[in-house]
Residue frames relative to the residue before (quaternion, step in Angstrom):
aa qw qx qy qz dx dy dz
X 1.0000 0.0000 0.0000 0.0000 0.00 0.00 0.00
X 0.0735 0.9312 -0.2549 -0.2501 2.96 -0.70 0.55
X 0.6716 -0.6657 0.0769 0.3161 3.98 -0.85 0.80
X 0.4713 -0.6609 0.5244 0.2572 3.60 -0.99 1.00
X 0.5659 -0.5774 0.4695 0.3550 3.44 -1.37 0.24
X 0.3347 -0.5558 0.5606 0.5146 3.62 -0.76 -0.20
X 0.8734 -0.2661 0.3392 0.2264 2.93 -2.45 0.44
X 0.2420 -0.6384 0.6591 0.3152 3.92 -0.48 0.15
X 0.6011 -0.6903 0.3998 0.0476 2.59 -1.33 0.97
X 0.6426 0.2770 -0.2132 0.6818 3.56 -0.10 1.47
X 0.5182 0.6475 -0.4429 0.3408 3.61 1.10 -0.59
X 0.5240 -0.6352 0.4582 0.3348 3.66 -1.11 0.82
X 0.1529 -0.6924 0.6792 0.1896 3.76 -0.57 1.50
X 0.6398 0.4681 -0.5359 0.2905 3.97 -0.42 0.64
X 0.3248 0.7458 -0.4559 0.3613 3.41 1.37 0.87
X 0.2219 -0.7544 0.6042 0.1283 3.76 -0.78 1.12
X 0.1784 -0.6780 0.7120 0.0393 3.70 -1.42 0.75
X 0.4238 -0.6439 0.6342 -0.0596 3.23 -1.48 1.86
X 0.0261 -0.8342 0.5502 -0.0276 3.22 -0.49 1.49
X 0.4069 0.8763 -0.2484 0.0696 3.12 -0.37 0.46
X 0.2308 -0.8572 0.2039 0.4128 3.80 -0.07 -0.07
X 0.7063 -0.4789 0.3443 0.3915 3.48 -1.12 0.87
X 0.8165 0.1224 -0.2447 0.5084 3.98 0.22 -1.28
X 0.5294 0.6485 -0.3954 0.3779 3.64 0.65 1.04
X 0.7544 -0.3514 0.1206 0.5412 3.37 0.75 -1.16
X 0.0553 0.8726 -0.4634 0.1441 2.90 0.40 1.23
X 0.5784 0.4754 -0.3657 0.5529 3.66 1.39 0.20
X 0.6098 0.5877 -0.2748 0.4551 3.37 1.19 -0.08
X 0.6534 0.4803 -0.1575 0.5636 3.28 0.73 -1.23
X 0.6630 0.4174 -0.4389 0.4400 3.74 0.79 -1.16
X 0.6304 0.5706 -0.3995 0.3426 3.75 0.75 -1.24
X 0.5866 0.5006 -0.3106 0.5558 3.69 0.83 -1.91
X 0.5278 0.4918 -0.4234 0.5479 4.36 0.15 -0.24
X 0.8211 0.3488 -0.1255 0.4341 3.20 -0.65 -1.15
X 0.7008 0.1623 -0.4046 0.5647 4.15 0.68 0.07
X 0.4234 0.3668 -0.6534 0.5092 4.13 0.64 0.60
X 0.7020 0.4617 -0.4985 0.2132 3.11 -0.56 -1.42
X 0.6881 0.2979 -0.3239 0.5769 4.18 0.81 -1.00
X 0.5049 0.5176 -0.4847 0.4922 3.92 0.42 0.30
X 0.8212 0.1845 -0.1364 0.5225 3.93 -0.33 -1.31
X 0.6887 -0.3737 0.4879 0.3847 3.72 0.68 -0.87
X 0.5519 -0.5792 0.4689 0.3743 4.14 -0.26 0.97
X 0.7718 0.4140 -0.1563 0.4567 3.77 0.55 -1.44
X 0.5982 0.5307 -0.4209 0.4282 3.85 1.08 -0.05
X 0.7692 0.3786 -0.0912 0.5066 3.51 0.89 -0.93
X 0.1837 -0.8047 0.5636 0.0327 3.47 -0.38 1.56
X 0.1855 0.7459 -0.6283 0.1198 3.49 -0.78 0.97
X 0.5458 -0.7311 0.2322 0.3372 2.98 -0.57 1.77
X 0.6877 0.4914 -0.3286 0.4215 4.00 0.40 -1.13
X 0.6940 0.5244 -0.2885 0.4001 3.45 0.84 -0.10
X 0.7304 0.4635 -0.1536 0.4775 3.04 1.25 -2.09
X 0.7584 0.5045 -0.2323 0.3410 3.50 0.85 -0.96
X 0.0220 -0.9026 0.4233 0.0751 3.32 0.06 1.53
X 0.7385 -0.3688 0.2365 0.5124 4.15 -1.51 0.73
X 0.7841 0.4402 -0.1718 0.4024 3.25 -1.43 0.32
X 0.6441 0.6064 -0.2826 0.3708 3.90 1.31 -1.23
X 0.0905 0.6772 -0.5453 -0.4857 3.63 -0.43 -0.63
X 0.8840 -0.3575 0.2762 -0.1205 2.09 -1.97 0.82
X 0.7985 0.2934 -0.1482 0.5043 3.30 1.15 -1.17
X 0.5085 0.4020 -0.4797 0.5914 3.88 1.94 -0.90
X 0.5723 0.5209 -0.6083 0.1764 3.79 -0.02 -0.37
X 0.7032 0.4963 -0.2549 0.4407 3.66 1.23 -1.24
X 0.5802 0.4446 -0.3402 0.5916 3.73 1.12 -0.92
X 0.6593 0.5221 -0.3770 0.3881 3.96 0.30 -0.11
X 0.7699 0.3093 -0.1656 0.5331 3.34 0.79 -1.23
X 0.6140 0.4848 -0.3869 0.4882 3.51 0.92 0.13
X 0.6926 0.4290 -0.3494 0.4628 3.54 1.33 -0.10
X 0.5824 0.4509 -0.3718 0.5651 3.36 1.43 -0.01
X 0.3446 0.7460 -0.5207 0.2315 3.72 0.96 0.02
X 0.1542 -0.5833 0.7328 0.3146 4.05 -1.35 -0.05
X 0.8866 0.2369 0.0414 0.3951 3.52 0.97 -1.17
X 0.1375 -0.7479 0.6474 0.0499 3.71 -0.41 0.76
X 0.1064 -0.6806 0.7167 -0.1091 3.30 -0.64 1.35
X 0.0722 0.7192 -0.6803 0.1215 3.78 -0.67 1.33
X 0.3943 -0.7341 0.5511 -0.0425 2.84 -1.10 1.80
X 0.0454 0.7773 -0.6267 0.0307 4.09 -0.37 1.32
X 0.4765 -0.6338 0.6073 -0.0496 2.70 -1.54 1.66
X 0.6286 -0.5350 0.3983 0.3999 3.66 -1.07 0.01
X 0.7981 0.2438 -0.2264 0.5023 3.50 1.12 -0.65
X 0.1926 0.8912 -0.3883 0.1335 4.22 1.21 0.56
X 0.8052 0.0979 -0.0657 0.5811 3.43 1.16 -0.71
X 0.5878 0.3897 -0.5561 0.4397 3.42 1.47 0.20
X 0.4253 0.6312 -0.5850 0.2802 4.33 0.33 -0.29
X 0.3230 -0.7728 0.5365 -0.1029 2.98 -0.99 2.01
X 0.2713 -0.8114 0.4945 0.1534 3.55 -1.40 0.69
X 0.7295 -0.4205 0.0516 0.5370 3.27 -0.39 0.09
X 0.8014 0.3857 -0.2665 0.3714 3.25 1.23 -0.81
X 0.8339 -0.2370 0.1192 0.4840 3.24 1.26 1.07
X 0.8216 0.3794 -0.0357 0.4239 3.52 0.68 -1.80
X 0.6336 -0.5318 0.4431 0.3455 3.34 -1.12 1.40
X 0.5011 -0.6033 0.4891 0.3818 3.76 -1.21 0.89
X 0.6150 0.5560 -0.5095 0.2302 3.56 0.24 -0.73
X 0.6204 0.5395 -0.3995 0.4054 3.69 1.46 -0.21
X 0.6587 0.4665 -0.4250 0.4097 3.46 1.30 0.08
X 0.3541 -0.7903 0.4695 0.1720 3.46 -0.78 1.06
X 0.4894 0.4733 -0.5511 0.4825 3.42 0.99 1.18
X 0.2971 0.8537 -0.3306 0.2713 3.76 1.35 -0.56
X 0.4684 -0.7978 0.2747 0.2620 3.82 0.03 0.26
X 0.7034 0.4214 -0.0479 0.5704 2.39 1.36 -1.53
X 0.6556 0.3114 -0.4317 0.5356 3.72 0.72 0.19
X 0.7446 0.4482 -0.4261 0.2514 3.48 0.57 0.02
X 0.3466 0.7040 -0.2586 0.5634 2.84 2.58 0.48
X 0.8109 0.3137 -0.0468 0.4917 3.17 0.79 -0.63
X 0.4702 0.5779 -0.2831 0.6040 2.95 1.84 0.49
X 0.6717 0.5667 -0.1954 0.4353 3.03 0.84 -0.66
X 0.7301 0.5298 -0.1014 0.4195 3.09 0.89 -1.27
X 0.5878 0.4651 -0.2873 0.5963 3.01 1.67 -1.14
X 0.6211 0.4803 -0.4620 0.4125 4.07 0.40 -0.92
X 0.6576 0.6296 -0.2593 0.3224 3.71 0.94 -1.54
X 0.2066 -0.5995 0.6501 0.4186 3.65 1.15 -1.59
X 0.0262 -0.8786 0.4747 -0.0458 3.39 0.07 1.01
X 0.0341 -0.7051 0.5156 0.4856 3.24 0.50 -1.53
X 0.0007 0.7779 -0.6050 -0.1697 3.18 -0.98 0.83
X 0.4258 -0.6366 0.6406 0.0554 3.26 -2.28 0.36
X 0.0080 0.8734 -0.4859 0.0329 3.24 0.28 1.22
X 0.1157 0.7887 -0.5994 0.0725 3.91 0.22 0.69
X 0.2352 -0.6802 0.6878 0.0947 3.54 -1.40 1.13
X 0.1035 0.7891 -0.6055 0.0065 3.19 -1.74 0.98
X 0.5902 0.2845 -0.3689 0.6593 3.88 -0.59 0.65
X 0.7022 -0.5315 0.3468 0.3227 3.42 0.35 1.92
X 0.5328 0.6326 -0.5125 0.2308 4.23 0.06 0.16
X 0.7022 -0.5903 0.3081 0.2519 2.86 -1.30 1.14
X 0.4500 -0.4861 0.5983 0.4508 4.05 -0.72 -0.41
X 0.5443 -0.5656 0.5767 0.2263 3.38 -1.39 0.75
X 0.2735 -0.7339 0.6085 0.1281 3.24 -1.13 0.77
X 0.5754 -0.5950 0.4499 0.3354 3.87 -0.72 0.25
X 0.5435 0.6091 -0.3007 0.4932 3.24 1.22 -0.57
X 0.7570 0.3529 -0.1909 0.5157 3.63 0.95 -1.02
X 0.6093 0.5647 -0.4438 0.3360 3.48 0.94 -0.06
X 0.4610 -0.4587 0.6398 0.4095 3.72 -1.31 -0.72
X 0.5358 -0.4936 0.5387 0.4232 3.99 -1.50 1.17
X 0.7298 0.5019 -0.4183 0.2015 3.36 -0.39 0.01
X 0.7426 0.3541 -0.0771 0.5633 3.18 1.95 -0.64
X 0.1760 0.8550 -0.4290 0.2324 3.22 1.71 0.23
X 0.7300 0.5208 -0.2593 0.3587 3.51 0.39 -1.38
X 0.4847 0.6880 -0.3959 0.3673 3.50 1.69 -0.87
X 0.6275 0.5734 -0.2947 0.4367 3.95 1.10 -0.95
X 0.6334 0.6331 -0.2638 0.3583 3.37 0.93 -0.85
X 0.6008 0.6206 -0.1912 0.4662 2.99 1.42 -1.68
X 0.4972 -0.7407 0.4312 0.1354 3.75 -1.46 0.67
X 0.3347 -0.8434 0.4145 0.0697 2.95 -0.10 1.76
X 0.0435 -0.8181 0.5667 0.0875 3.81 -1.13 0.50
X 0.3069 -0.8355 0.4442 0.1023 3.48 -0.34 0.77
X 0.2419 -0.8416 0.4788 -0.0632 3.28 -0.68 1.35
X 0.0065 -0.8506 0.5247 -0.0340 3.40 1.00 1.16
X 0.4655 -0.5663 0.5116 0.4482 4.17 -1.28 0.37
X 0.4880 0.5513 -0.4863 0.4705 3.96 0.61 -1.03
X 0.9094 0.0572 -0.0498 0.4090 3.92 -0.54 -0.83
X 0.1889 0.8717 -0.4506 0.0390 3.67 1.26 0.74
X 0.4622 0.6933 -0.3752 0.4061 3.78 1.39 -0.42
X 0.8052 0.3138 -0.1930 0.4647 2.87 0.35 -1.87
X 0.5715 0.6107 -0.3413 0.4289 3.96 0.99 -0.51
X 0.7047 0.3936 -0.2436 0.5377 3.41 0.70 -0.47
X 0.5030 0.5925 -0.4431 0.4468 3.67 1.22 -0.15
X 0.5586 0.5148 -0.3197 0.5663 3.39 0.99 -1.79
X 0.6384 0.5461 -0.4506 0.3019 3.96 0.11 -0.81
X 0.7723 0.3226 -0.1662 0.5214 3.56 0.81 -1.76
X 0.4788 0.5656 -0.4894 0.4597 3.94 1.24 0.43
X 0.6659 0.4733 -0.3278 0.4744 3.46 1.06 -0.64
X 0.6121 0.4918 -0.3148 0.5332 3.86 0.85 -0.84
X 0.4412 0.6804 -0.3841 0.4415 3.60 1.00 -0.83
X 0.7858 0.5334 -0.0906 0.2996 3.25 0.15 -2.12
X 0.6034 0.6548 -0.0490 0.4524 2.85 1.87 -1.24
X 0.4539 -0.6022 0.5194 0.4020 3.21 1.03 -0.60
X 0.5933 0.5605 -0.3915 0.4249 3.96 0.93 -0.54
X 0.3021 0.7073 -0.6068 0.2009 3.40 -0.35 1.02
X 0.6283 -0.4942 0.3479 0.4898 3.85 -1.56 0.99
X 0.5472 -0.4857 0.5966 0.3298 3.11 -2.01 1.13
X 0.4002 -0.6263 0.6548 0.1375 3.29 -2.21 0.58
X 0.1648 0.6478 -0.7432 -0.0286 4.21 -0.58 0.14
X 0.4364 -0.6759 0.5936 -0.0200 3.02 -0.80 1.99
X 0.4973 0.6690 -0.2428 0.4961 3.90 1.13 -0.39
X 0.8692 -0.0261 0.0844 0.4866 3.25 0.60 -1.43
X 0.6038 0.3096 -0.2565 0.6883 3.70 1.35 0.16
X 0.2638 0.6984 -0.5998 0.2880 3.55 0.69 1.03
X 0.2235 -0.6730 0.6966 0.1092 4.07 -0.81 1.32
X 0.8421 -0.2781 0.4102 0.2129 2.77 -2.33 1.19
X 0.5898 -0.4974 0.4235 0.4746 3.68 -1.12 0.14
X 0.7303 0.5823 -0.3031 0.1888 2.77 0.46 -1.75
X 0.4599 0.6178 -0.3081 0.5584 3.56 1.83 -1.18
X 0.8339 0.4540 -0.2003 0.2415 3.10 0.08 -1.31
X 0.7228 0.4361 -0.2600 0.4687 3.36 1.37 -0.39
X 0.3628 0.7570 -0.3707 0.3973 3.36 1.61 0.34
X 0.0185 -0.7784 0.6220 0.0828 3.58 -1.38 -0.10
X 0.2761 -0.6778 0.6267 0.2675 3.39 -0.66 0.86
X 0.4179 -0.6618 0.6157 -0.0910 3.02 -2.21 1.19
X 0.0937 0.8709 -0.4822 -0.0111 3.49 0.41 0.22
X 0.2770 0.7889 -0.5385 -0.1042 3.64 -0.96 0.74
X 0.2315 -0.8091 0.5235 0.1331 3.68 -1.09 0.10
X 0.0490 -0.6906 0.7214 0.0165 3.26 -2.17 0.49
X 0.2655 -0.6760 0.6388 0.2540 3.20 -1.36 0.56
X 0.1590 0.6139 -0.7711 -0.0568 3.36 -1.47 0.01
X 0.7038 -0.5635 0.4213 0.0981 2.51 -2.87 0.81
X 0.3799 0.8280 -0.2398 0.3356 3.31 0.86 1.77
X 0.2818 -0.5726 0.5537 0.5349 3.89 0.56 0.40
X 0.7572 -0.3764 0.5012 0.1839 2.95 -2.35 0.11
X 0.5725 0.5998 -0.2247 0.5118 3.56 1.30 -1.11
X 0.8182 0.3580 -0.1588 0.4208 3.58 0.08 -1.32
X 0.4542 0.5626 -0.3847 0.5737 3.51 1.90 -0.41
X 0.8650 0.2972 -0.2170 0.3411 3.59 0.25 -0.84
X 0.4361 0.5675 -0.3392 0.6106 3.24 1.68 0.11
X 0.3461 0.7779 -0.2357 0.4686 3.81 1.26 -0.70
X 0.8176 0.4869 -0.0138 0.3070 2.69 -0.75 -2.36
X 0.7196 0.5389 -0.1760 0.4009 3.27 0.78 -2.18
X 0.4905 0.7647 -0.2757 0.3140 3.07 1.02 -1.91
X 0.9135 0.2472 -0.0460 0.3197 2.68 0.09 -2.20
X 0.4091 0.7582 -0.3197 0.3945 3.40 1.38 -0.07
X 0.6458 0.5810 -0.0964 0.4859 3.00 1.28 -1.53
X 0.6980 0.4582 -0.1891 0.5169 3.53 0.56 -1.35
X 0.6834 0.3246 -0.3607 0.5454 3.87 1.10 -0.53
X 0.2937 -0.6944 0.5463 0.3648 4.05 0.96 0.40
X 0.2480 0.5744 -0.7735 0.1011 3.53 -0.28 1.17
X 0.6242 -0.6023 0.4769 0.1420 3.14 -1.73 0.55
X 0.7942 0.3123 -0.0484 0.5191 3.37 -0.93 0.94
X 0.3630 0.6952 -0.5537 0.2798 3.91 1.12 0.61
X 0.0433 0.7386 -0.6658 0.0969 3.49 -0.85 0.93
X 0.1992 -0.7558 0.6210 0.0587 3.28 -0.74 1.52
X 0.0323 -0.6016 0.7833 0.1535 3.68 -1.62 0.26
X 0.4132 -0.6836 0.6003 -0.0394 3.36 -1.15 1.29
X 0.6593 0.6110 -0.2267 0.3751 3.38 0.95 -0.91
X 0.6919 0.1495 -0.0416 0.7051 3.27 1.53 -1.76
X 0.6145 -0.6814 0.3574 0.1741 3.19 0.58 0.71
X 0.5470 0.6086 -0.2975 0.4918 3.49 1.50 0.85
X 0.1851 -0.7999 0.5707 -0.0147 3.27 -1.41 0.91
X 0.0357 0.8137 -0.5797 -0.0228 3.68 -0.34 0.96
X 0.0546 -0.8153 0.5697 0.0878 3.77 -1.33 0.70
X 0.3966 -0.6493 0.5294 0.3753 3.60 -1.02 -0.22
X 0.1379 0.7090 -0.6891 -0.0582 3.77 -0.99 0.96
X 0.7639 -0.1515 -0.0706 0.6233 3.35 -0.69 1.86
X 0.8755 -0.2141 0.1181 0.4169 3.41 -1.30 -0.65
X 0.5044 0.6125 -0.4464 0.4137 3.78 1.24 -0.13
X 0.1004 -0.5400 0.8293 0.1029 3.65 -1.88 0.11
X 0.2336 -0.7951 0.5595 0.0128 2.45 -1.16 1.92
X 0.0728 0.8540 -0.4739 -0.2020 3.65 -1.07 -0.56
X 0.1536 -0.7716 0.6117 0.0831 3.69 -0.61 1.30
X 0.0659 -0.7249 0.6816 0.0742 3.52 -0.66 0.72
X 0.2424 -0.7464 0.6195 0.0150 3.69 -1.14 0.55
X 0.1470 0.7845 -0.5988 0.0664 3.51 -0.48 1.23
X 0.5610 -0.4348 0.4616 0.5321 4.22 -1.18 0.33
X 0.3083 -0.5959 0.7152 0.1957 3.07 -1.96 0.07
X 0.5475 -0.5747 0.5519 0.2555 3.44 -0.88 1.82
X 0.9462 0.0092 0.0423 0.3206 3.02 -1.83 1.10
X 0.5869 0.2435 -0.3877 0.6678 3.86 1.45 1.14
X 0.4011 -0.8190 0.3950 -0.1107 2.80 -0.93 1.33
X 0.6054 0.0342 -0.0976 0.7892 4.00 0.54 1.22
X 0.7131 0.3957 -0.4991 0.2929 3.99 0.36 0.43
X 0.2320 -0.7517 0.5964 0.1598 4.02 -0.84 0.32
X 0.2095 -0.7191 0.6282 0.2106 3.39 -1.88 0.23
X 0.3822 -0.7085 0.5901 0.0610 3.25 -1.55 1.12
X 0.1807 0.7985 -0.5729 0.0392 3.28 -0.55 1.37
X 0.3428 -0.7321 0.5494 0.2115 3.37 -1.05 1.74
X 0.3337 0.6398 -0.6895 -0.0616 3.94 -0.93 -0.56
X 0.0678 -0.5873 0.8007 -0.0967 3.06 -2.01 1.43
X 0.4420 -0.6950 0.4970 0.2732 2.78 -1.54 0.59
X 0.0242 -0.8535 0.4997 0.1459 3.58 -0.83 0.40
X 0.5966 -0.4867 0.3458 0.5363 4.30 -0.43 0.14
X 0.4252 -0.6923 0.5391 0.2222 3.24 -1.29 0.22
X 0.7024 -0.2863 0.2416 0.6052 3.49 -0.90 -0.35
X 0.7251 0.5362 -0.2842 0.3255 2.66 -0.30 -1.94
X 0.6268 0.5340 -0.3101 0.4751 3.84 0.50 -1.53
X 0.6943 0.4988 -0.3003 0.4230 3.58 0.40 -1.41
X 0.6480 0.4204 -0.4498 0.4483 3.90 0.63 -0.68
X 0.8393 0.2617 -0.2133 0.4262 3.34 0.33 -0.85
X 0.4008 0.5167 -0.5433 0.5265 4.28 0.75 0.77
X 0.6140 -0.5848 0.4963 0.1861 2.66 -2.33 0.09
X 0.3429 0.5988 -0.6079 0.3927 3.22 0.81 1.04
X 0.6893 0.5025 -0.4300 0.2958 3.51 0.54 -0.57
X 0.4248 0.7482 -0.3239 0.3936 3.09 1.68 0.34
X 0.7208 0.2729 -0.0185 0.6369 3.29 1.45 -1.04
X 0.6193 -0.6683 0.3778 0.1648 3.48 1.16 1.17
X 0.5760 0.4194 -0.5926 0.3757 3.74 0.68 0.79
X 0.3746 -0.7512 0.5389 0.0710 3.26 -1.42 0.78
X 0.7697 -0.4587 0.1968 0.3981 3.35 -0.89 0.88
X 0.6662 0.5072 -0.2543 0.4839 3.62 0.98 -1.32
X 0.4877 0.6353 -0.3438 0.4902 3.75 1.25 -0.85
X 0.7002 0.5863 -0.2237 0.3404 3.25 0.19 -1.62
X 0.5748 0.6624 -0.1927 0.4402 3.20 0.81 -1.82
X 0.7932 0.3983 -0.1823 0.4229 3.12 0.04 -1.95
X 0.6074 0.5073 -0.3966 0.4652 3.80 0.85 -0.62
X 0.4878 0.4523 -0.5092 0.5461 4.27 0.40 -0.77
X 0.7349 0.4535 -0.3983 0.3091 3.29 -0.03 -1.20
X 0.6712 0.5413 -0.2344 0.4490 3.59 0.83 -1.17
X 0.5582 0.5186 -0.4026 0.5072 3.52 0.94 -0.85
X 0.7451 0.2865 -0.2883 0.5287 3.87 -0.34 -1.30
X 0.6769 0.3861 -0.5014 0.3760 3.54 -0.27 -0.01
X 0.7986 0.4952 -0.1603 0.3022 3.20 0.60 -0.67
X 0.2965 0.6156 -0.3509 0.6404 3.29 2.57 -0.71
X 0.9265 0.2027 -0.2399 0.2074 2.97 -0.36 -1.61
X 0.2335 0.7650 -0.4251 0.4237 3.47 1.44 0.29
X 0.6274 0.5734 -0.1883 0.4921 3.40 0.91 -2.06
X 0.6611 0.4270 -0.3244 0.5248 3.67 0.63 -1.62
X 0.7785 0.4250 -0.3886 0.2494 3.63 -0.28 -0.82
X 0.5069 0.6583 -0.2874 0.4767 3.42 1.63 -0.89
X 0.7805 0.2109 -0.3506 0.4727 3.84 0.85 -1.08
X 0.5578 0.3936 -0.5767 0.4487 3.68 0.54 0.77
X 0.5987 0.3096 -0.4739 0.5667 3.56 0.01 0.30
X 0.4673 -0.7112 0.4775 0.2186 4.19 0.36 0.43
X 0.2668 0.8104 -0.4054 0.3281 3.35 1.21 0.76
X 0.6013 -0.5352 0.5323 0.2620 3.51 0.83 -0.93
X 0.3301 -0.5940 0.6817 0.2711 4.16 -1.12 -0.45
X 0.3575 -0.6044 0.7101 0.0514 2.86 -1.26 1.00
X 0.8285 -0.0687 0.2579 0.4924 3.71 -1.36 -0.23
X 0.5081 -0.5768 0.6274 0.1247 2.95 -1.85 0.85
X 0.1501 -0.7024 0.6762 0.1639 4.06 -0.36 1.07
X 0.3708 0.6831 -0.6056 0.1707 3.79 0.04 -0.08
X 0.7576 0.4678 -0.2841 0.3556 3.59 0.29 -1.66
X 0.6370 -0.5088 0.4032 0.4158 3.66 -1.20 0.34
X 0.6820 -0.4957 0.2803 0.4588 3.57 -1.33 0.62
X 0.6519 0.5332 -0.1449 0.5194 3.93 -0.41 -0.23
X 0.6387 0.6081 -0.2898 0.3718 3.62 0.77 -0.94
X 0.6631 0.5462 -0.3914 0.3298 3.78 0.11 -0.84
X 0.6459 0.4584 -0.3878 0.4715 3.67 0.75 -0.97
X 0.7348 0.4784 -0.2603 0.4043 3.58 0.90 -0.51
X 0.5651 0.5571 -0.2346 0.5615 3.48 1.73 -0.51
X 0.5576 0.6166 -0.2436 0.4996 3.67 1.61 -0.44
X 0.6850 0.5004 -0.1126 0.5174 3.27 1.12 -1.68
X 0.6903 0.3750 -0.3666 0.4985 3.63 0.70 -0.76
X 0.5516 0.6602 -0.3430 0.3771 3.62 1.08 -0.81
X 0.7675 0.3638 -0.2345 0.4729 3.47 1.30 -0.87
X 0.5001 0.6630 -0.4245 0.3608 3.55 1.46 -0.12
């Protein structure tokens, strides 16, 4: 095998590398490129036809950006490990082969890999691999079909997410308004025992029936965002691996932080940080309460929006 340089030093380690092969999927990989590159940034995501510029060679460019890599994200086609040489055997058994010496690497290094299958192919089996790439089978596969390519590529940046791989920040020059800036995202979840469809049919449903403002469904990635009072919500809805007919609900809004909270006008109206808290909490339970009610055809119950304590008092003004 042979050995890559280490990482330059200082070099961004949240850089992703595109594995993949040219007479395989190369309309894939270029597309899956081209929606990181406007996700992480053009310069986070090395793909060779893109990254590799006239004049460069060629091979420290790949042994370079694969040593500055957090993530190897290898893209299998229908025909990746079965494309034969002359003497019969899949390249990945030749150890001059790129792509296994890509994926060698990564695997000797602790890379993370990202195995995603497209043009309908199967998952490697260990049986078909070379000892050296065995572990590649083991590794969780996502599938990145054109028919559902939104919501597939979501499940993609949920997995990089998970990963710690997330777009660089330059606080300098991608600095956000206060208001942005004094925000935090919130994030909660729930499974239930529902296709994906009827979750997001759900979701809407209930949005509607609480007249928030501003419901805008995407069907495609399977996501729904609304306005309750000054918040933007979002419920995204993905399958659950290896349960069958069940789905997850994820809420995240943004909400002020501390710091914001000392110095806003809420401290005007006496709710305190722990208060606050306890309300996010009350909201998603209570949404998704709402969500579970319109799959069981029940309807919505109460509005979880107001602060704990509030409703008898939202009732009383209602009757004034």
């Amino acid at each position: 095998m042979s050995t890559f340089p280490r990482a330059i030093k200082g070099e961004d380690r949240r850089r992703l590398f595109i594995s993949y092969r040219r007479s395989d999927s190369p309309t894939s990989a270029g597309r899956l490129a081209s929606d990181l590159q406007r996700y992480f940034g053009r310069e986070m995501v090395y793909f060779d036809k893109e990254s590799n510029r006239l004049g460069q060679d060629y091979v420290n460019r790949i042994k370079g950006a694969l040593s500055a890599a957090r993530g190897v994200i290898v893209v299998i086609g229908p025909r990746w490990h079965g494309i034969s040489e002359a003497s019969g055997r899949s390249r990945l058994y030749n150890e001059d082969d790129w792509v296994r010496r890509e994926l060698e690497y990564a695997l000797v290094k602790h890379t993370e890999l990202f195995p995603v299958l497209v043009g309908h192919a199967g998952a490697p089996q260990a049986n078909e691999l070379p000892p050296e790439l065995a572990d590649l089978a083991r590794i969780q596969m996502r599938r990145l079909s054109d028919d559902d390519w939104s919501y597939d590529f979501g499940r993609i940046i949920e997995a990089l997410r998970d990963s710690g791989i997330i777009p660089a920040r330059n606080d300098e020059v991608d600095k956000p308004p206060l208001k942005t800036r004094v925000m935090k995202q919130r994030i909660y979840e729930r499974e239930v025992q529902a296709p994906r469809r009827h979750c997001l049919g759900a979701v809407e449903g209930a949005a509607n029936l609480l007249n928030y403002s501003d419901v805008q469904p995407n069907y495609e990635a399977a996501e729904v965002t609304f306005r309750v009072k000054w918040l933007r919500v979002a419920t995204k809805i993905v399958d659950i691996e290896n349960k069958s007919g069940w789905s997850r609900i994820t809420i995240e809004f943004e909400s002020p932080n501390a710091t914001a909270l000392m110095a806003s006008s809420l401290v005007t109206y006496g709710i305190a940080w722990p208060a606050l808290r306890s309300w996010e909490r009350r909201f998603a339970v209570g949404f998704l309460d709402n969500v579970g009610r319109v799959l069981e055809k029940k309807g919505v119950a109460d509005d979880s929006f107001s602060l704990p304590g509030m409703q008898p008092y939202l009732r009383w003004r209602s009757r004034v």
